[in-house]
N, C-alpha and C positions, 0 to 999 in steps of 0.2 A: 498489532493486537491480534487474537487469535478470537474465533469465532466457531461455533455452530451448533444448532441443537443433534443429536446423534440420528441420523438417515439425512441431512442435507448438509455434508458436507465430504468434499474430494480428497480426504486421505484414511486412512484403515485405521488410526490411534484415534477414534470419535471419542471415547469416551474423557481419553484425555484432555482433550479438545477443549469441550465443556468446561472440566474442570479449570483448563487456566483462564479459559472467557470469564466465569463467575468470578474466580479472584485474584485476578490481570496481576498476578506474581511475576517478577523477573531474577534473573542471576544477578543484576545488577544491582548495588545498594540503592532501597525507595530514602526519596528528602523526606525531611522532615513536616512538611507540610508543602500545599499546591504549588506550581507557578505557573498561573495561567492566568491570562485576562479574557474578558468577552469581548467576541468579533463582533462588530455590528457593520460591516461595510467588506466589499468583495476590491480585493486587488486589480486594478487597471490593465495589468497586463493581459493575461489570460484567465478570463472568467472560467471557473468552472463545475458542473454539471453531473449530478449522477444518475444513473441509470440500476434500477434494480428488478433484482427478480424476486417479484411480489405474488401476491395473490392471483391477481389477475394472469397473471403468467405460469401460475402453477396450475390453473385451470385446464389451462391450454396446452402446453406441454406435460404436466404431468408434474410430479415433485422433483426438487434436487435433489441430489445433482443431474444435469441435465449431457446432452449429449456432445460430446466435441464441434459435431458440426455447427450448433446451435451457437458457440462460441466465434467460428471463422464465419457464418452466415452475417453474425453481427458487427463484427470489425470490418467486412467488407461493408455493411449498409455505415458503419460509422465513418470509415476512409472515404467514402462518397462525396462526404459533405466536411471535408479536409479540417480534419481536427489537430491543434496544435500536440496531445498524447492524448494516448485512450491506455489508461490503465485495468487490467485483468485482477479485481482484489478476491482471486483465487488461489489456493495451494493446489500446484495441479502437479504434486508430486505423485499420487497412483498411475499404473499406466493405462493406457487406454491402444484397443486397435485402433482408432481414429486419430490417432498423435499423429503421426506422419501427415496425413492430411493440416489438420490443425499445424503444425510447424510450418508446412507449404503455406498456408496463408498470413500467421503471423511473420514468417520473412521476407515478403515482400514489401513490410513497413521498416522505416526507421523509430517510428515513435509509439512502438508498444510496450508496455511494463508491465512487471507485475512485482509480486511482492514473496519476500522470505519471510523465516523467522527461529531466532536461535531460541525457543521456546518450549521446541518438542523435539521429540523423538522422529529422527526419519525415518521413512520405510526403505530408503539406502542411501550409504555413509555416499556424500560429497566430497569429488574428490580434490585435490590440491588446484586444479585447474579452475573447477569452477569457483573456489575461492580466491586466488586468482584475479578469475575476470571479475569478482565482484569488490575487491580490493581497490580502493583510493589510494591508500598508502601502505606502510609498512611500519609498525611499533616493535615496544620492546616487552608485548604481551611473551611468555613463554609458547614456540611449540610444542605441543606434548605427542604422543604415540595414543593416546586416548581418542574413541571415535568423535568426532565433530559432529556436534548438538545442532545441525543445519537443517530445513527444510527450504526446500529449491523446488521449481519442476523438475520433472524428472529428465531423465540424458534426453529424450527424445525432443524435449519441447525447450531445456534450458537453453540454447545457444539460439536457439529463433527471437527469442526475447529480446530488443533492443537496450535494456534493463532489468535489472533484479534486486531492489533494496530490502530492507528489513524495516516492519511495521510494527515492532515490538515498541512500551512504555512501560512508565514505573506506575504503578499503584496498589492499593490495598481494599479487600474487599468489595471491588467492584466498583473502587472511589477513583477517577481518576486522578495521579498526583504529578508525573514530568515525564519530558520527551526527551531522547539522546537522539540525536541529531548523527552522532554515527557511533560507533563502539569497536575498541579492541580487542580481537581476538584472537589467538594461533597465529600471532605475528602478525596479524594485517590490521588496516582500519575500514570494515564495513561501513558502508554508506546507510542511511535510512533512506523510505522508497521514496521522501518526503526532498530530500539532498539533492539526489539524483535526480530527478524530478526538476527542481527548480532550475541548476546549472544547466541539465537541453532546453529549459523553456528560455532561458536568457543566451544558450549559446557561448557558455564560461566554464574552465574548467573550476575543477574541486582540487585545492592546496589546503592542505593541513600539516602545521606545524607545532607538535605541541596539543595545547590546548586551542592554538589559535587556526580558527576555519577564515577560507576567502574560499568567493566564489568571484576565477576572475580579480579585481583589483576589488572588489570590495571585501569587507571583512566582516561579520558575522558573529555577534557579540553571544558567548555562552558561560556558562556555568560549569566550568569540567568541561565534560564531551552535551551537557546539557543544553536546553532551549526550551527558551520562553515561547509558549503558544497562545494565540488569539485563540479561542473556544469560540465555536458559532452558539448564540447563544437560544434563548427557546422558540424566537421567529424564526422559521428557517429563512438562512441566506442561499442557501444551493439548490438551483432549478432541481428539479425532480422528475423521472418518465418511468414509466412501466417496461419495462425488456421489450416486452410482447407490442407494446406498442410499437416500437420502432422497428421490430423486426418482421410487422407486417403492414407496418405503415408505408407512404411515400417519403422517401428521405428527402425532399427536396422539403416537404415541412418543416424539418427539425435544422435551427441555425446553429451547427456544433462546428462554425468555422472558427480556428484560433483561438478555441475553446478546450481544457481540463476535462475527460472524462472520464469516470470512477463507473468500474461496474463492477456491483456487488448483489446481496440479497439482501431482505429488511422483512422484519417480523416482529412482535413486541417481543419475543426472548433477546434477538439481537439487539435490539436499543436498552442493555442492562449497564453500561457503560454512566455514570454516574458521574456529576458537576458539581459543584458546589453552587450554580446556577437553577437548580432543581429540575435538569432537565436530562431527559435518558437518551443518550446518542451511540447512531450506529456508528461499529467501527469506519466505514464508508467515509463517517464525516469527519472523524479525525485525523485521517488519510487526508483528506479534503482542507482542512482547516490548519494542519501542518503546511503543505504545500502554499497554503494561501497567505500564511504567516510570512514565508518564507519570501515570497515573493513583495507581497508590501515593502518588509523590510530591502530588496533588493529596488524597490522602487526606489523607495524614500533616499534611495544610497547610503546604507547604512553601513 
């Protein structure tokens, strides 16, 4: 899903931005109606957690977007207290003189991610390689010579990322209606950050044959390339922290061992994300409640 009101967020097409956050359009054909159920219960495996830049953080540092280092400051104090992934749900496709830096620290984790999205316009064409590494498989999508509708980090920061899936879904008007679970494109089969995500949490590869997903020897019941989501519903299910908190707290406070953590911003424009639950969610949670889905069902051994 894409995000952001125009001055807080990390790529140069803001305005765009906006416009597909308001009406979460996709290339992809929307169903006919929802498929989703309400989450009421967190998966066994890895609980997980998000972390935002809120208010209280924008006090303190100032507005988004904020500064590279502010990013490696925080996955250091996250890696501290040995988290199973810490997800980056940024487009940190602009570049920054502070990248280099920021790469040095994201590479010394195996379990960082972040997230894509075939949504927008890049600020530059991706090239065969990093699709490529984000490739699961291979279809019988057409390549074309037409530029590729990709947003990535940029060269300096892509290849530090442990992961990089895509957090696009289908809806109308701001309604949410279904999740693809991965998508083909230019020949390949993109993962979602949701996919990826769950197979390093179980330690399984990703097989896709078809229509048909396994993760490891289990298999993964969809719709097309679709998937049925738990929705967390208007209690929240997912702990919640302040950035700023943690990033000037003691980390021996916060228990984010073999724990999911999602770090994003939250504002009332961002929770414009609509349920038929009557509840407004940040994209953070949907991030959050894919993965979490994901996982259940890989409990359950499904």
């Amino acid at each position: 899903m894409t995000e952001i009101k125009p001055g807080a967020y990390d790529s140069t097409h803001l305005k765009k931005l906006l416009v597909l956050f308001v009406f979460i359009s996709m290339f992809i054909s929307c169903s006919d109606k929802t498929h989703y159920r309400m989450v009421s219960e967190m998966n066994r495996l890895h609980p997980i957690e998000i972390i935002y830049f809120d208010s209280d953080t924008e006090r303190e540092l100032g507005p988004f977007p904020v500064k590279r280092s502010v990013y490696g400051e925080l996955i250091e104090k996250l890696e501290s207290r040995d988290p199973a992934l810490v997800i980056l749900k940024f487009f940190l496709d602009s570049e920054s003189e502070e990248d280099e830096a920021l790469a040095e620290v994201i590479g010394r984790y195996d379990n960082v991610y972040t997230q894509a999205s075939l949504l927008l316009e890049p600020v530059t064409e991706p090239t065969a390689g990093v699709l490529d590494k984000m490739a699961v498989g291979s279809d019988e999508s057409p390549v074309t010579t037409e530029p590729v509708e990709l947003v990535v980090p940029n060269s300096v920061l892509f290849d530090s990322f442990a992961g990089v899936g895509l957090v696009d879904f289908t809806g109308n008007k701001g309604q949410f209606e279904d999740f693809p679970v991965f998508t083909e494109y230019q020949g390949r089969v993109l993962p979602s950050l949701a996919l990826i995500s769950a197979a390093f949490l179980v330690d399984e590869d990703i097989r896709i044959d078809g229509e048909s997903l396994r993760i490891g020897l289990r298999e993964i019941a969809l719709r097309d390339s679709l998937y049925t989501l738990d929705l967390s519903g208007p209690e929240a299910l997912y702990p919640v922290h302040s950035m700023i908190d943690v990033l000037n707290g003691d980390p021996r406070k916060f228990d984010f061992n073999g724990k999911v953590i999602i770090v994003f911003i939250d504002n009332p424009e961002i929770r414009s994300i609509k349920s038929e639950y009557g509840k407004r969610h940040n994209p953070a949670e949907i991030v959050a409640d894919s993965i979490n889905t994901l996982l259940k069902d890989l409990e359950d051994g499904q």
